[in-house]
Jmol script that loads the backbone (N, CA, C; Angstrom):
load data "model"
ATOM      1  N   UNK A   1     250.368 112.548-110.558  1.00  0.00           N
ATOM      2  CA  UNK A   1     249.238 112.703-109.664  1.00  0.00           C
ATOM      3  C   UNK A   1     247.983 112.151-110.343  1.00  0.00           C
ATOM      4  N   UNK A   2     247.069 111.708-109.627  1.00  0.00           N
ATOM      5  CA  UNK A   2     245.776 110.909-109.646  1.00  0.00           C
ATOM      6  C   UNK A   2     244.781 111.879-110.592  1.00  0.00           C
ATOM      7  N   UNK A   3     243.701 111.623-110.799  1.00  0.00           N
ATOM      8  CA  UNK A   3     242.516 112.445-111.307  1.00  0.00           C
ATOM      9  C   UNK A   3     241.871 113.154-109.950  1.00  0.00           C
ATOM     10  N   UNK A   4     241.533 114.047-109.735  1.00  0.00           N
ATOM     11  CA  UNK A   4     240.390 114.096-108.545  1.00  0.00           C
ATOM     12  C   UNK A   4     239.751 113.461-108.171  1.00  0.00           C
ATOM     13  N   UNK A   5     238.988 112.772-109.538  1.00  0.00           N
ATOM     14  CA  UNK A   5     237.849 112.045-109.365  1.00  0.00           C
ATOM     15  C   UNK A   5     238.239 110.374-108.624  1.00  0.00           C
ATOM     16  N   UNK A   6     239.652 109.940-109.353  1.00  0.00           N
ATOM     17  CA  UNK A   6     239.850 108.670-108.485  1.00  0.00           C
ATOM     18  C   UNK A   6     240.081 108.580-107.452  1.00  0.00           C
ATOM     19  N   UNK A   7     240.811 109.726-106.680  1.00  0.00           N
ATOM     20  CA  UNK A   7     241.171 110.258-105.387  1.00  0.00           C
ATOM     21  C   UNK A   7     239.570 110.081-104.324  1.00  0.00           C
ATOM     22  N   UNK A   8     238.857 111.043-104.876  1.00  0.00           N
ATOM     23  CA  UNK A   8     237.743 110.815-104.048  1.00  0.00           C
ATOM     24  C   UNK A   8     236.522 110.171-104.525  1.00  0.00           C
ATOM     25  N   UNK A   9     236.303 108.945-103.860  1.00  0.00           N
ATOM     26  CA  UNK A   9     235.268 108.050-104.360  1.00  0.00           C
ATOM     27  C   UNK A   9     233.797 108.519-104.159  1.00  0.00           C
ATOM     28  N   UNK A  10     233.717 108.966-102.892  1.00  0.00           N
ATOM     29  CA  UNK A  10     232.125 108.940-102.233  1.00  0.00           C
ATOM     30  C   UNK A  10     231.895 110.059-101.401  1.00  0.00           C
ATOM     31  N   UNK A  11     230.947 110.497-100.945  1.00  0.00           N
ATOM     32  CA  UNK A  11     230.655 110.954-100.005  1.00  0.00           C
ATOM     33  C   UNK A  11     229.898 110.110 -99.496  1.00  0.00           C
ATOM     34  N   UNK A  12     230.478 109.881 -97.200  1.00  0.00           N
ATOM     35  CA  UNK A  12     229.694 108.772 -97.083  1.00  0.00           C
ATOM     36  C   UNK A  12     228.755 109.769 -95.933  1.00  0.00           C
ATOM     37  N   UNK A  13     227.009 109.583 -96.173  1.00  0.00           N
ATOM     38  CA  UNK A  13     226.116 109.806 -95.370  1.00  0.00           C
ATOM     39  C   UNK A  13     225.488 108.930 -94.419  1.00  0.00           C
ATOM     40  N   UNK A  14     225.945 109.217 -93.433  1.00  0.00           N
ATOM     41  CA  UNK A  14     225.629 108.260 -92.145  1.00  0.00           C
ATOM     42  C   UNK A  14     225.330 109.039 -91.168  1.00  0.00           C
ATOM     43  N   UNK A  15     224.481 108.574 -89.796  1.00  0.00           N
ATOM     44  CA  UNK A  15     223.955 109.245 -88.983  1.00  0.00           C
ATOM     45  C   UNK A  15     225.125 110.234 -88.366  1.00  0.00           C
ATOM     46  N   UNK A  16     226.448 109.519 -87.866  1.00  0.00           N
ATOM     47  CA  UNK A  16     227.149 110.274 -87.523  1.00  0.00           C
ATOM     48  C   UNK A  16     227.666 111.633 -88.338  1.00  0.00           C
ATOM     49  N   UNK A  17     227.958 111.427 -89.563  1.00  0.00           N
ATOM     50  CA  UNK A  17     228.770 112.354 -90.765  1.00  0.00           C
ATOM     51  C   UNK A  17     226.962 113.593 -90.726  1.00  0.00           C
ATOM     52  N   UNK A  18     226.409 112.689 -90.529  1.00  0.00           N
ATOM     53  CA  UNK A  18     224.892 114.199 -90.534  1.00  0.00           C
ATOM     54  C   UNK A  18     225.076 115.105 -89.509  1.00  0.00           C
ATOM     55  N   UNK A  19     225.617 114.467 -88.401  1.00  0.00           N
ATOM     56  CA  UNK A  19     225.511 115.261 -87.184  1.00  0.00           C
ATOM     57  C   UNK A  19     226.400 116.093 -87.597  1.00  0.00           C
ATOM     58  N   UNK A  20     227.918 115.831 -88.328  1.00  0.00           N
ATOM     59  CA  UNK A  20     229.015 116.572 -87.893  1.00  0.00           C
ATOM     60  C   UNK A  20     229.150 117.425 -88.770  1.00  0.00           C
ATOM     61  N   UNK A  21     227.853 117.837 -89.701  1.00  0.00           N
ATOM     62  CA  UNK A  21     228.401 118.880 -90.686  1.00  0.00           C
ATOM     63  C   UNK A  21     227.748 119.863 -89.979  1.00  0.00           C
ATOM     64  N   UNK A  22     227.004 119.901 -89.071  1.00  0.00           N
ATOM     65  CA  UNK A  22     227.172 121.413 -88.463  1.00  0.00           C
ATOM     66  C   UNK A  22     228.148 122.032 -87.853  1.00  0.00           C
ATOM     67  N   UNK A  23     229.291 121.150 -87.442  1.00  0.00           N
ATOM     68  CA  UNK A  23     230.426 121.725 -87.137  1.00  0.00           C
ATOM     69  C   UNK A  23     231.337 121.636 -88.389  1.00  0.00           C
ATOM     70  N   UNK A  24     230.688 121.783 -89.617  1.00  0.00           N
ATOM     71  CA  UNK A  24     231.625 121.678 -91.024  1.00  0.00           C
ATOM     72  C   UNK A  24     232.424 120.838 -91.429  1.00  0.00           C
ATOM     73  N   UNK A  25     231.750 119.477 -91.095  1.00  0.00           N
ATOM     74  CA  UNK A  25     232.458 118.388 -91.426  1.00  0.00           C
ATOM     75  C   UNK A  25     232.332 117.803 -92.025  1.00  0.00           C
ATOM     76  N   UNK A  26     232.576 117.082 -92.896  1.00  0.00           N
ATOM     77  CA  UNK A  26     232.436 116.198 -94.047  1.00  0.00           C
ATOM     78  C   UNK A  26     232.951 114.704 -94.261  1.00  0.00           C
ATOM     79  N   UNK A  27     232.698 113.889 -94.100  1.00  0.00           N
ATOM     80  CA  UNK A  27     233.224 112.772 -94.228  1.00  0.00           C
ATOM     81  C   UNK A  27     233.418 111.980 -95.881  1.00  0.00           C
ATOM     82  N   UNK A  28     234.378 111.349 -96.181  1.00  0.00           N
ATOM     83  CA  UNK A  28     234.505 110.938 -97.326  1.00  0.00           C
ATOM     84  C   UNK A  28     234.908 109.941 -97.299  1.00  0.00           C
ATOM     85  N   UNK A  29     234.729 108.526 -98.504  1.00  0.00           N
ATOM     86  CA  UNK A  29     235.750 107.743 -98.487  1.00  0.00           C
ATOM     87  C   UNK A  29     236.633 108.201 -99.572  1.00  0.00           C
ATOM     88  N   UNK A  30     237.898 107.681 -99.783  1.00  0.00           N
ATOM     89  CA  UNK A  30     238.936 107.725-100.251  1.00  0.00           C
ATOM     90  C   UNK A  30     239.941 107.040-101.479  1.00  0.00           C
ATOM     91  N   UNK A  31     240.775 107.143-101.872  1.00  0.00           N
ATOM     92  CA  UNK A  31     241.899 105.902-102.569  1.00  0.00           C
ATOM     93  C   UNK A  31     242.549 105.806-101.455  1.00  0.00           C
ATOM     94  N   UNK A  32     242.807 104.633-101.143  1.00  0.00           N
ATOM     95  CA  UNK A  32     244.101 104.280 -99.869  1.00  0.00           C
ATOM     96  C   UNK A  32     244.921 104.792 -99.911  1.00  0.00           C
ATOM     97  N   UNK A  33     245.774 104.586-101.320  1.00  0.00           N
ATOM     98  CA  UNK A  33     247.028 105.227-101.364  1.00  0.00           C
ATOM     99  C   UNK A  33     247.084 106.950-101.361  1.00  0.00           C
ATOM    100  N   UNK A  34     245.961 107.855-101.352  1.00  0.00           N
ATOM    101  CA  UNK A  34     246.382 109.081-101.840  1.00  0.00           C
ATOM    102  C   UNK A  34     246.719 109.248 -99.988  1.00  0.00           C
ATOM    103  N   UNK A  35     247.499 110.615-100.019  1.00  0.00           N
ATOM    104  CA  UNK A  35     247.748 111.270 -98.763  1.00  0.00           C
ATOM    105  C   UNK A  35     246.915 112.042 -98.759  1.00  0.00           C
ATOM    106  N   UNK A  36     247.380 113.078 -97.552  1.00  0.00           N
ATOM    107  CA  UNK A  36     246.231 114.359 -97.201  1.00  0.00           C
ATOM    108  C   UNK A  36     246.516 115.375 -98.458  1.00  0.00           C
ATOM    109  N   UNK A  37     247.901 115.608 -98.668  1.00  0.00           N
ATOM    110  CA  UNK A  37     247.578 116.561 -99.894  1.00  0.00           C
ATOM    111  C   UNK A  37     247.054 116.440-100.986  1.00  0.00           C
ATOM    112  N   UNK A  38     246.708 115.407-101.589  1.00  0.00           N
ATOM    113  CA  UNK A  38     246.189 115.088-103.056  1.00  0.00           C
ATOM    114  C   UNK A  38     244.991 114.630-102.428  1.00  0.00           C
ATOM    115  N   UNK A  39     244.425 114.591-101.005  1.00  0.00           N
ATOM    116  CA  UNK A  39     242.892 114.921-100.959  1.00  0.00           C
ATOM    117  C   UNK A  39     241.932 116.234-100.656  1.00  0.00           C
ATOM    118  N   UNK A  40     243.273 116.995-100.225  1.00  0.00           N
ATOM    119  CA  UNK A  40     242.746 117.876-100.053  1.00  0.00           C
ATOM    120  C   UNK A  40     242.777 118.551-101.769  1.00  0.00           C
ATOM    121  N   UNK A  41     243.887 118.854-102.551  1.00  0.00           N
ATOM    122  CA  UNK A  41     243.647 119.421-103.636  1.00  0.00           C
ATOM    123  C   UNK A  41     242.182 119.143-104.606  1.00  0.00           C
ATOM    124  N   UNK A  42     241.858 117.893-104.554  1.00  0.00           N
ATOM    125  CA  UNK A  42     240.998 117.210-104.954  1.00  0.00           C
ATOM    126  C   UNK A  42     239.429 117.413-104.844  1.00  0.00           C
ATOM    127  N   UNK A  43     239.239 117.303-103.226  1.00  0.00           N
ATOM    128  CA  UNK A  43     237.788 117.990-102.803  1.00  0.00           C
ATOM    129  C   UNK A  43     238.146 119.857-103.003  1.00  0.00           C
ATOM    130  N   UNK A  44     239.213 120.574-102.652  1.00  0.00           N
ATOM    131  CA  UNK A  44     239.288 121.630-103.645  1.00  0.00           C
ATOM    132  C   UNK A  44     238.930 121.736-104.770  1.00  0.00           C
ATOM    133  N   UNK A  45     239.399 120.721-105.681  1.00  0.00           N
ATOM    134  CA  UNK A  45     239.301 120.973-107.288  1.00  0.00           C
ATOM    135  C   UNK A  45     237.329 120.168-107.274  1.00  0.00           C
ATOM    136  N   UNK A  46     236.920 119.315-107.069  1.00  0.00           N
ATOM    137  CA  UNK A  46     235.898 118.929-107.149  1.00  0.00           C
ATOM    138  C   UNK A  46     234.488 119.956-106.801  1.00  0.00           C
ATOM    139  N   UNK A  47     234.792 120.145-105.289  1.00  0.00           N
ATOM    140  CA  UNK A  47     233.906 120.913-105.008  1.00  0.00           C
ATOM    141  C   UNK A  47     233.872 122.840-104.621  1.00  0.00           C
ATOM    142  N   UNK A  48     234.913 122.739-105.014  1.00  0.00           N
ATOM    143  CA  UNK A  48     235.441 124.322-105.220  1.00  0.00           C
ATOM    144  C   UNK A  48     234.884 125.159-103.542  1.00  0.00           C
ATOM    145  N   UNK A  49     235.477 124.326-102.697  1.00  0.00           N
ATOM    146  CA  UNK A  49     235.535 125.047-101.433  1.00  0.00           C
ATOM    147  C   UNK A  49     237.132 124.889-100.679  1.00  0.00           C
ATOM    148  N   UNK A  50     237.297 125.718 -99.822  1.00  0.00           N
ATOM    149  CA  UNK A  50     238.641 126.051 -98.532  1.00  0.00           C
ATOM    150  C   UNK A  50     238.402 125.127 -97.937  1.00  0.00           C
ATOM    151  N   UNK A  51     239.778 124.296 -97.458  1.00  0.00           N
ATOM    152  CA  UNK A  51     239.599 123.389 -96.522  1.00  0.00           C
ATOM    153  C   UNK A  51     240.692 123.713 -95.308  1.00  0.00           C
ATOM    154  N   UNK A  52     239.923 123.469 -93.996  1.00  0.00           N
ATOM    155  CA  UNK A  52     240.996 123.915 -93.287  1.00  0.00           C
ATOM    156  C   UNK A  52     242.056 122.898 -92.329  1.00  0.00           C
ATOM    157  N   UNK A  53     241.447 121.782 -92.071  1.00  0.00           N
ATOM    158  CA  UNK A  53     241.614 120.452 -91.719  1.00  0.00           C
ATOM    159  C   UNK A  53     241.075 118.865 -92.091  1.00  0.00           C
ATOM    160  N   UNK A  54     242.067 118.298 -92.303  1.00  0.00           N
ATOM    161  CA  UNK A  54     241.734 116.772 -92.866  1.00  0.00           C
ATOM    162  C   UNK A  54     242.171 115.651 -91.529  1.00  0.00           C
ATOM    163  N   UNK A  55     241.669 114.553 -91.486  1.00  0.00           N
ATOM    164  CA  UNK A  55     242.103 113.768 -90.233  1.00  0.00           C
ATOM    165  C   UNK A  55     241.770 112.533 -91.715  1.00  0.00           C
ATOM    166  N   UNK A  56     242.627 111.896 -91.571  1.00  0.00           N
ATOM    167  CA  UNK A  56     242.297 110.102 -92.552  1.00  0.00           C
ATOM    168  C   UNK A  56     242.405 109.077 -91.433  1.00  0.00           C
ATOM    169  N   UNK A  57     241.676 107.997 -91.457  1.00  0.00           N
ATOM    170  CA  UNK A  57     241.601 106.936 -91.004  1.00  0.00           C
ATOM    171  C   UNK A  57     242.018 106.020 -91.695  1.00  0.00           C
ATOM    172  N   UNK A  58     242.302 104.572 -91.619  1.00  0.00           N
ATOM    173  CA  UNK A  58     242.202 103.054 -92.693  1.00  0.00           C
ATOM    174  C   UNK A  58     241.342 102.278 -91.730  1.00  0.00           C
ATOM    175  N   UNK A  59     240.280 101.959 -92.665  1.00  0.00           N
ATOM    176  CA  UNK A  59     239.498 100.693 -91.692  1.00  0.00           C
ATOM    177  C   UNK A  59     239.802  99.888 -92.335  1.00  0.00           C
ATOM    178  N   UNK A  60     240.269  98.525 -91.081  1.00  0.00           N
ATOM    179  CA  UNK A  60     240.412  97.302 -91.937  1.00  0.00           C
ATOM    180  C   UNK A  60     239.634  96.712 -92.195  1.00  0.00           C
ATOM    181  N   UNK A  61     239.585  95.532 -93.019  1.00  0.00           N
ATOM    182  CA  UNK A  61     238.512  94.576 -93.387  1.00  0.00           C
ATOM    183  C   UNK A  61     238.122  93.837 -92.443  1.00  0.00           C
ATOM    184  N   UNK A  62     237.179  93.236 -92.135  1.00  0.00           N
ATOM    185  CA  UNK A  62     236.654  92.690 -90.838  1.00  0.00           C
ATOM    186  C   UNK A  62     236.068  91.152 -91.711  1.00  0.00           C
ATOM    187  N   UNK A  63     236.588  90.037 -90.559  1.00  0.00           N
ATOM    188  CA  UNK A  63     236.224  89.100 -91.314  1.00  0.00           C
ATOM    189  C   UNK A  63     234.929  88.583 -91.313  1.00  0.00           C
ATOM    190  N   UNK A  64     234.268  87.882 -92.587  1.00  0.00           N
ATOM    191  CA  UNK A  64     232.850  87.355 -93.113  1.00  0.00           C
ATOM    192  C   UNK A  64     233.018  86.075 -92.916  1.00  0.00           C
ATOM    193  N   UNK A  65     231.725  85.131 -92.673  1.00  0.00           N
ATOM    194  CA  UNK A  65     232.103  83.986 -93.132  1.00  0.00           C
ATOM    195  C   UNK A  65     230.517  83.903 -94.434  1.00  0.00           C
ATOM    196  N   UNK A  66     230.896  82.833 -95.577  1.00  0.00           N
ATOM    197  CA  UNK A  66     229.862  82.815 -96.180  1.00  0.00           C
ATOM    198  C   UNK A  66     230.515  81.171 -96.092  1.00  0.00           C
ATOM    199  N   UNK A  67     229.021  81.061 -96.174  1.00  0.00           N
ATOM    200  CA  UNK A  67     228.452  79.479 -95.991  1.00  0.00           C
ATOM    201  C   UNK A  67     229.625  78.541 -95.032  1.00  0.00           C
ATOM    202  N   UNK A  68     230.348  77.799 -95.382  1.00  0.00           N
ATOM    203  CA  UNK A  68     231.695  77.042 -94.758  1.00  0.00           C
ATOM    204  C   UNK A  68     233.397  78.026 -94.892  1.00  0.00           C
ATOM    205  N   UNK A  69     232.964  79.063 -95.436  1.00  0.00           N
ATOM    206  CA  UNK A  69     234.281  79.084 -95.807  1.00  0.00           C
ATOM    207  C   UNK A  69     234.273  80.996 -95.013  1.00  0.00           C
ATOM    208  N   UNK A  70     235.821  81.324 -94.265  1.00  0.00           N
ATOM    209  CA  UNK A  70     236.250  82.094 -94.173  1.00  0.00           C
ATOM    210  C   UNK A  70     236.349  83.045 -94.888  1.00  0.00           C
ATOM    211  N   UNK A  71     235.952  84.500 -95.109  1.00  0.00           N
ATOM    212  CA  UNK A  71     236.259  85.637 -95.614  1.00  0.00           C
ATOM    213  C   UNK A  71     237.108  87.031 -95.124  1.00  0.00           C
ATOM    214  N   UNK A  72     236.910  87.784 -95.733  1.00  0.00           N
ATOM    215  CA  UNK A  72     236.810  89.103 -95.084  1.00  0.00           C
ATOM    216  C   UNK A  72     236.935  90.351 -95.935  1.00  0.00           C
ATOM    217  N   UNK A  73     236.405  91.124 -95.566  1.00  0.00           N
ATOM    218  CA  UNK A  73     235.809  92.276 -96.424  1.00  0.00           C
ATOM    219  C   UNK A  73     237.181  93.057 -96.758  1.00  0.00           C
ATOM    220  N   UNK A  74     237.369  93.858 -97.510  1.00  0.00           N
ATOM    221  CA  UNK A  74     238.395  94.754 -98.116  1.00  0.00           C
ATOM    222  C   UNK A  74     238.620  96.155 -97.068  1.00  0.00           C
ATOM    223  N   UNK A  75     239.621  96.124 -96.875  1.00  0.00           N
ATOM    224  CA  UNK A  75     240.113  97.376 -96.053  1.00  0.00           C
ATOM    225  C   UNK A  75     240.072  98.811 -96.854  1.00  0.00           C
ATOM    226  N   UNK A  76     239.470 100.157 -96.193  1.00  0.00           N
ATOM    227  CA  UNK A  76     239.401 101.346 -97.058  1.00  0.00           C
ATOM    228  C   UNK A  76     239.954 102.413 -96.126  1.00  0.00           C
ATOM    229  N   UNK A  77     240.284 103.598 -96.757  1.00  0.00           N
ATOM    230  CA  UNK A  77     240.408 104.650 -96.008  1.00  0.00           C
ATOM    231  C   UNK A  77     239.074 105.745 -96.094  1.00  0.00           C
ATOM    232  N   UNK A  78     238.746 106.519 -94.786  1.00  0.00           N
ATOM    233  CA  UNK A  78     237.926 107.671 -95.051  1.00  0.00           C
ATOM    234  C   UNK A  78     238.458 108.740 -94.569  1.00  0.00           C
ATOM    235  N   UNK A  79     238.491 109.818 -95.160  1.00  0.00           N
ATOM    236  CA  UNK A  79     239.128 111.831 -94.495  1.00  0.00           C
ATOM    237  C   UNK A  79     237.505 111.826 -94.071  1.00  0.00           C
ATOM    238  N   UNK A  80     238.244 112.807 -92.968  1.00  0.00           N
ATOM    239  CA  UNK A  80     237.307 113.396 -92.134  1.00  0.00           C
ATOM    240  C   UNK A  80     237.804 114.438 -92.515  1.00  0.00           C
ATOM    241  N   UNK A  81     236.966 115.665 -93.400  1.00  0.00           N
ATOM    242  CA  UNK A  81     237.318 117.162 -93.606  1.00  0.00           C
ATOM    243  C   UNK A  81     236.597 118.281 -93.242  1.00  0.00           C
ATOM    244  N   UNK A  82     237.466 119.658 -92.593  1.00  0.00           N
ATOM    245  CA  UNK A  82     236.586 120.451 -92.339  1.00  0.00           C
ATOM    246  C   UNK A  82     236.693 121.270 -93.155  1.00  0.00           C
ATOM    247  N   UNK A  83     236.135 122.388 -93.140  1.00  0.00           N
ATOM    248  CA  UNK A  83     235.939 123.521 -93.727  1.00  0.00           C
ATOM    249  C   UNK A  83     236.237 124.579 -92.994  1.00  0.00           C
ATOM    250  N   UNK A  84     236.782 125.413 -94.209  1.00  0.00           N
ATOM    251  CA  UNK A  84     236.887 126.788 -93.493  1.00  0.00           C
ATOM    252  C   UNK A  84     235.360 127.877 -92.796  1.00  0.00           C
ATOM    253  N   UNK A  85     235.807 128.540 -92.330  1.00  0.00           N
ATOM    254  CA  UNK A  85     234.388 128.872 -91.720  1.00  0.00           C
ATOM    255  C   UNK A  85     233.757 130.017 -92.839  1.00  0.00           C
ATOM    256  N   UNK A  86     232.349 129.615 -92.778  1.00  0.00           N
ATOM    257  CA  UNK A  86     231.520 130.164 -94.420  1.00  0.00           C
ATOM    258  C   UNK A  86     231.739 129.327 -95.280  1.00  0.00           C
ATOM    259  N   UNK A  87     232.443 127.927 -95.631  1.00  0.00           N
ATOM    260  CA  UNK A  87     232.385 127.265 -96.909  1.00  0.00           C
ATOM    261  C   UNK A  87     231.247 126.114 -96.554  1.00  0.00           C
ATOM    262  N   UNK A  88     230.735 125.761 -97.227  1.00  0.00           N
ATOM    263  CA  UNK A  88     229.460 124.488 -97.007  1.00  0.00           C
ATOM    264  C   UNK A  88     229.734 123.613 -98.371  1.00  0.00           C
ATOM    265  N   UNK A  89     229.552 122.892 -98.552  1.00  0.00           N
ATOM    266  CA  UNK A  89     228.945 121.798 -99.734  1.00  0.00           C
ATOM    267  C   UNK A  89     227.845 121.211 -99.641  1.00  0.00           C
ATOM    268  N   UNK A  90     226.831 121.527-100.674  1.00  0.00           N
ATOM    269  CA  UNK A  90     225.902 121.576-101.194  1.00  0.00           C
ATOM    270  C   UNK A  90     225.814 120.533-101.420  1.00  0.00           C
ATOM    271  N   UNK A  91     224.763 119.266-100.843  1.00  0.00           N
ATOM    272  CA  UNK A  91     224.915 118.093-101.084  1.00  0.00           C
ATOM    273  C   UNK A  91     223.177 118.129-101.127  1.00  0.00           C
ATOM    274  N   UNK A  92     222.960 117.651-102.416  1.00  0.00           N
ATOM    275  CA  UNK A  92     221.151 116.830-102.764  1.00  0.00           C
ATOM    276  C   UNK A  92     221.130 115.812-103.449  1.00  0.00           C
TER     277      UNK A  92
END
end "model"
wireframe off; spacefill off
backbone 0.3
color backbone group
């Protein structure tokens, strides 16, 4: 098994992920490869709260072009996690 710390990269703050932590939600990005259980153990072990539901996504990379030439950005995963009711994370 992974470190915690490689498991979960970020917390991502965006207008939407602001709205949804009043319904105890948390958004994160991820390692691609981990599953729901080694993310959930993880934001457990990291931020020492109950989790009661995880939902993961994969966004793919969407293509760039720079100057003449074709790109495209790198594909990631993000959990969408809730919390049990009374747990918060303390984010400043």
């Amino acid at each position: 098994m992974q470190s915690p710390y490689k498991i979960v990269k970020y917390i991502l703050r965006t207008e939407k992920g602001t709205a949804q932590e009043k319904e105890n939600k948390y958004i994160f990005s991820v390692d691609k490869k981990a599953n729901k259980i080694e993310i959930k153990h993880a934001i457990e072990f990291i931020y020492r709260v109950k989790i009661n539901m995880i939902h993961t996504l994969t966004i793919p990379g969407k293509p760039k072009r720079v100057r003449y030439k074709m790109g495209k950005t790198s594909s990631w995963k993000k959990a969408v996690v809730t919390l049990m009711p009374g747990q918060k994370i303390n984010i400043t």
